[in-house]
C-alpha positions as CSV (number, residue, x, y, z in Angstrom):
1,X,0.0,0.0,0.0
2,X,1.1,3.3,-1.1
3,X,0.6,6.4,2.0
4,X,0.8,9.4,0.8
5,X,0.0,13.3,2.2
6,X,-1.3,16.0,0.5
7,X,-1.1,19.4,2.3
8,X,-3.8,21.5,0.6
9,X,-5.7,19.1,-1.0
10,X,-9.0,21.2,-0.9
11,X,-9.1,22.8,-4.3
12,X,-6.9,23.8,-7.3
13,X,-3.9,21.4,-7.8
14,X,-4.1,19.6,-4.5
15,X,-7.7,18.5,-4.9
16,X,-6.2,17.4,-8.8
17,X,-4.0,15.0,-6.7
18,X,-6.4,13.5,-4.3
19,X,-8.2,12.2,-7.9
20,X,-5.0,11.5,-9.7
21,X,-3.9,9.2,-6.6
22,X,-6.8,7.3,-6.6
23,X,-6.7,6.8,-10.2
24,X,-3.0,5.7,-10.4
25,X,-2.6,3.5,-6.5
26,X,-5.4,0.8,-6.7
27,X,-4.4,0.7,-2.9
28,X,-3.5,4.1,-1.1
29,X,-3.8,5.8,2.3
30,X,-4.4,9.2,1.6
31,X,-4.3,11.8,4.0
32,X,-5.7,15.3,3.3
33,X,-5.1,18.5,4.9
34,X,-7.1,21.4,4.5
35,X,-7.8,24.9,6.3
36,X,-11.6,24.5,6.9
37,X,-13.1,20.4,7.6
38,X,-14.1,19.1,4.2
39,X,-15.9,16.1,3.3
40,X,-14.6,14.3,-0.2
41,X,-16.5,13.2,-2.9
42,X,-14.0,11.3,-4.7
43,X,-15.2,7.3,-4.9
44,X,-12.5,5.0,-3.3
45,X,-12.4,1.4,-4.0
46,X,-11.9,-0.9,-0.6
47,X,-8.6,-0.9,-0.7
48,X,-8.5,3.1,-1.2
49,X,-9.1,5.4,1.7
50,X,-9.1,9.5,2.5
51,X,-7.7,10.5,5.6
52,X,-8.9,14.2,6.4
53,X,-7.0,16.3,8.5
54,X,-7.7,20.4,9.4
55,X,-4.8,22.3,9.9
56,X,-4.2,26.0,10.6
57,X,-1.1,27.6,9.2
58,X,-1.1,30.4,11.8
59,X,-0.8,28.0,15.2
60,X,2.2,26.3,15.8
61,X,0.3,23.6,17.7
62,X,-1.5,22.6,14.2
63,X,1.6,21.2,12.7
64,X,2.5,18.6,15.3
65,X,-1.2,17.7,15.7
66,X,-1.0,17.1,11.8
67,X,1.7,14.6,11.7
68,X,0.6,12.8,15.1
69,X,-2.8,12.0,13.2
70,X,-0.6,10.2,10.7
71,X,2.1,8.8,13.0
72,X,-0.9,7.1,14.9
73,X,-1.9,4.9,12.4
74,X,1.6,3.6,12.2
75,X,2.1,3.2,8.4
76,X,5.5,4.5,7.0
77,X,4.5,7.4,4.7
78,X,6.1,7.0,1.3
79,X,5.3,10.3,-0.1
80,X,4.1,13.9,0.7
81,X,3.3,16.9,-1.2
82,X,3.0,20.4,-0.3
83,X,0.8,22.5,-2.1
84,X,0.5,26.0,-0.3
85,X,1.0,29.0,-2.0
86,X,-0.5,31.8,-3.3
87,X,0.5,34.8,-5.9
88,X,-2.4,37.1,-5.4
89,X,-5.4,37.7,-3.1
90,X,-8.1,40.0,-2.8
91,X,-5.5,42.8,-1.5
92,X,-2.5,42.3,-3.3
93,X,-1.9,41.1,-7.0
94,X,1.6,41.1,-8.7
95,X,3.7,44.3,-8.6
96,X,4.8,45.0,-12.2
97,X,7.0,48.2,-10.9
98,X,9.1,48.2,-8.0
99,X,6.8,51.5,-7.2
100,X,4.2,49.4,-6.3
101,X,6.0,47.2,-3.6
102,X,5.2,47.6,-0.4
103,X,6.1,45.9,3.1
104,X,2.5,44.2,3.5
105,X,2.5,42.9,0.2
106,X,6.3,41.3,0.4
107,X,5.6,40.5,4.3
108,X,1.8,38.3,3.3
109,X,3.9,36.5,-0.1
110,X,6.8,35.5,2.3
111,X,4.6,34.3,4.5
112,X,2.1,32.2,2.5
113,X,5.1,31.1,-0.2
114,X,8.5,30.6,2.1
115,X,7.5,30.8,5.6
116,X,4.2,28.1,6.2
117,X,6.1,25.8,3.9
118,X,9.1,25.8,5.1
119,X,7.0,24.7,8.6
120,X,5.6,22.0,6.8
121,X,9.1,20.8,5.5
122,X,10.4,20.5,9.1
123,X,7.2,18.8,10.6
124,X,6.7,16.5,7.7
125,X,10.0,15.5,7.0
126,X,10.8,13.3,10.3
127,X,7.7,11.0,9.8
128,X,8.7,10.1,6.1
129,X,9.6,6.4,5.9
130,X,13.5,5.4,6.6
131,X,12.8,1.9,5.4
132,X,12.3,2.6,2.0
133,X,12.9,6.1,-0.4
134,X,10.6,8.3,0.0
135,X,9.8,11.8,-1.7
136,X,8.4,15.0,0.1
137,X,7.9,17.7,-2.9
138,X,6.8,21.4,-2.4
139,X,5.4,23.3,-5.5
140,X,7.8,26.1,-6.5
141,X,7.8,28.1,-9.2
142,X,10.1,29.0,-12.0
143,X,10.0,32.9,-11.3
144,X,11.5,31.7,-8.2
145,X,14.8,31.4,-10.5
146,X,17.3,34.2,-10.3
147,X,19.4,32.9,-13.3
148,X,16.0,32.4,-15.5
149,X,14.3,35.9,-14.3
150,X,14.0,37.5,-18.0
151,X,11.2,39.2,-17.8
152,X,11.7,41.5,-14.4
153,X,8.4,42.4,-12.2
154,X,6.5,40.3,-9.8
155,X,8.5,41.4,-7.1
156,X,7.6,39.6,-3.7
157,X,6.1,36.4,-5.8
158,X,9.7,35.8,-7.2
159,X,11.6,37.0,-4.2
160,X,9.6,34.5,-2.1
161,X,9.8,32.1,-4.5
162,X,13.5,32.1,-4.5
163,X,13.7,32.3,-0.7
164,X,11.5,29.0,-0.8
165,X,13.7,26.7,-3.3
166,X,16.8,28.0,-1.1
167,X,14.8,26.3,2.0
168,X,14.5,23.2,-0.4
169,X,17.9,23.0,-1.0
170,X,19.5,23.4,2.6
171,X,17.3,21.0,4.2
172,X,17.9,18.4,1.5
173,X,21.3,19.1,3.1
174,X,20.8,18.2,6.5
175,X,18.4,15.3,5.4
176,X,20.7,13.9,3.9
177,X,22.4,13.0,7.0
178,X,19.7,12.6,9.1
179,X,16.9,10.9,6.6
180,X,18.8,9.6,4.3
181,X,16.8,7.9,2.4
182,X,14.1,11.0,1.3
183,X,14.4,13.0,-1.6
184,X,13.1,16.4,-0.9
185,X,12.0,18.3,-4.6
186,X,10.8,21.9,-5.2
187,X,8.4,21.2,-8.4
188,X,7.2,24.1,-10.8
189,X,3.7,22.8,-12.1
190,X,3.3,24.9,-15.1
191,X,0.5,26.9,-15.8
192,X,-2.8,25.8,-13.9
193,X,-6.3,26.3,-14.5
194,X,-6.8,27.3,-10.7
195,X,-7.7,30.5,-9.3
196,X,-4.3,31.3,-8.7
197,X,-3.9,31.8,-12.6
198,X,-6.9,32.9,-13.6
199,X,-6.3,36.5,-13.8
200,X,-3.3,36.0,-16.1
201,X,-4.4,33.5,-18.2
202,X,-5.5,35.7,-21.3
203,X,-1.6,36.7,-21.5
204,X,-0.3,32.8,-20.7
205,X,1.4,31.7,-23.9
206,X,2.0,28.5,-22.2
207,X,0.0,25.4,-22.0
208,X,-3.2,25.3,-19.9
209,X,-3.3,22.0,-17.3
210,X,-6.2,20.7,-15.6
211,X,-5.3,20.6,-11.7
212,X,-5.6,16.7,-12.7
213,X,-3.5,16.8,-15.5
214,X,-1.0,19.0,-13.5
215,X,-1.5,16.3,-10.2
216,X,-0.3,13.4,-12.5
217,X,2.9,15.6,-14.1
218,X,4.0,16.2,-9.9
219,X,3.7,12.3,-9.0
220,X,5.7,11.8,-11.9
221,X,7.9,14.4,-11.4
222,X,8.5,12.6,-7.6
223,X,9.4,9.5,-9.6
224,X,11.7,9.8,-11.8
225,X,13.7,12.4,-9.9
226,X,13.8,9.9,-7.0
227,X,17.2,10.6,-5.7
228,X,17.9,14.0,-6.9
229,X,17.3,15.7,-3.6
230,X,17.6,19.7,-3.4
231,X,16.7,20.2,-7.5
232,X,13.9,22.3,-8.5
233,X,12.3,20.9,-11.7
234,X,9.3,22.0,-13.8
235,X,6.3,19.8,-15.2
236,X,8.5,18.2,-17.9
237,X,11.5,17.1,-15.3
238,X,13.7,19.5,-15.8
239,X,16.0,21.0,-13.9
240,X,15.1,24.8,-12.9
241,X,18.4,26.7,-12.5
242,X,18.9,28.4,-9.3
């Protein structure tokens, strides 16, 4: 049996997952996390099963009373995915001139795309299985990269971004000594249709994924870069310079 954890699994790309799990383990233990309680309407065959679990970014107790649920049940946990993140909200969208940056702006990105999943990274990590490899990814982005950064703007999206697969790649560091056998990955999903796109997807000239579609590309993604732990890679597989 494949056990898996998907952090943000209630909508957009981690909702994708939840279905494209089920369609790809005939037997899985998934567990779910989510802000508010949720009840799922994906059908699970018997040897399927949806774990939900409520967590609250903002209280430090959440995070330990996330991975107990899962430690409790005693099975190793082969693979986890992190799914927070967020490039606009109903106060802030992308700053296209460094005249529009402000501290709130920068201080809310940070903390949505670097600081809650870095949290999760340190919480998570620990209760992945030793006895086998295991994978923990965290959805990046490729603005995140300095070296690729061609087109300038999005200030505080890329700078947290960056901040983010910098997180990735020190703690694959120190996991490497102390979990040996997980590969942490920062993984750049393409273009989504989510609500986290859908303001800019008129000026996308890239290809439009379902949150299914993209779901599948991740797990794959977590499998053939098995081993490669610290890389940022888009959709495809590849690398993402730093």
């Amino acid at each position: 049996m494949v056990t898996l954890f998907i952090v943000g699994g209630g909508r957009g790309v981690g909702r994708g997952l939840v279905q494209a799990c089920l369609d790809r383990y005939p037997s899985v233990r998934l567990y779910v996390a989510t802000r508010q309680p949720m009840t799922f309407s994906e059908t699970c065959s018997p040897y399927q099963t949806i774990v939900p679990i409520v967590w609250d970014p903002e209280d430090p107790a959440s995070y330990g009373a996330m991975v107990d649920t899962i430690r409790q049940d005693q099975q190793p946990l082969n693979q986890a995915i992190i799914t927070v993140g967020a490039l606009h909200s109903s106060n802030f969208s992308p700053e296209k001139t460094i005249r529009r940056l402000t501290a709130a702006q920068m201080a809310w990105s940070f903390q949505v795309n670097t600081i809650y999943p870095s949290l999760l990274i340190a919480a998570i990590a620990p209760i992945m299985t030793s006895v086998e490899p295991s994978c923990l990814a965290v959805l990046s982005a490729r603005v995140g990269s300095i070296t690729d950064n061609q087109l300038g703007g999005w200030y505080s999206y890329r700078a947290a971004k960056a901040a983010l697969n910098m997180v990735i790649k020190t703690a694959a560091i120190e996991y490497s000594r102390t979990v040996p056998s997980l590969t942490l990955l920062g993984i750049h999903p393409g273009t989504v249709d989510t609500d986290l796109s859908k303001p800019f997807q008129k000026n996308s000239h890239h290809t439009l994924f379902t949150p299914v579609e993209s779901a599948n590309h991740i797990l794959d993604v977590m499998r053939d870069r098995l081993g490669e732990s610290g890389g940022v890679f888009d959709w495809k597989g590849e690398r993402v310079p730093a």
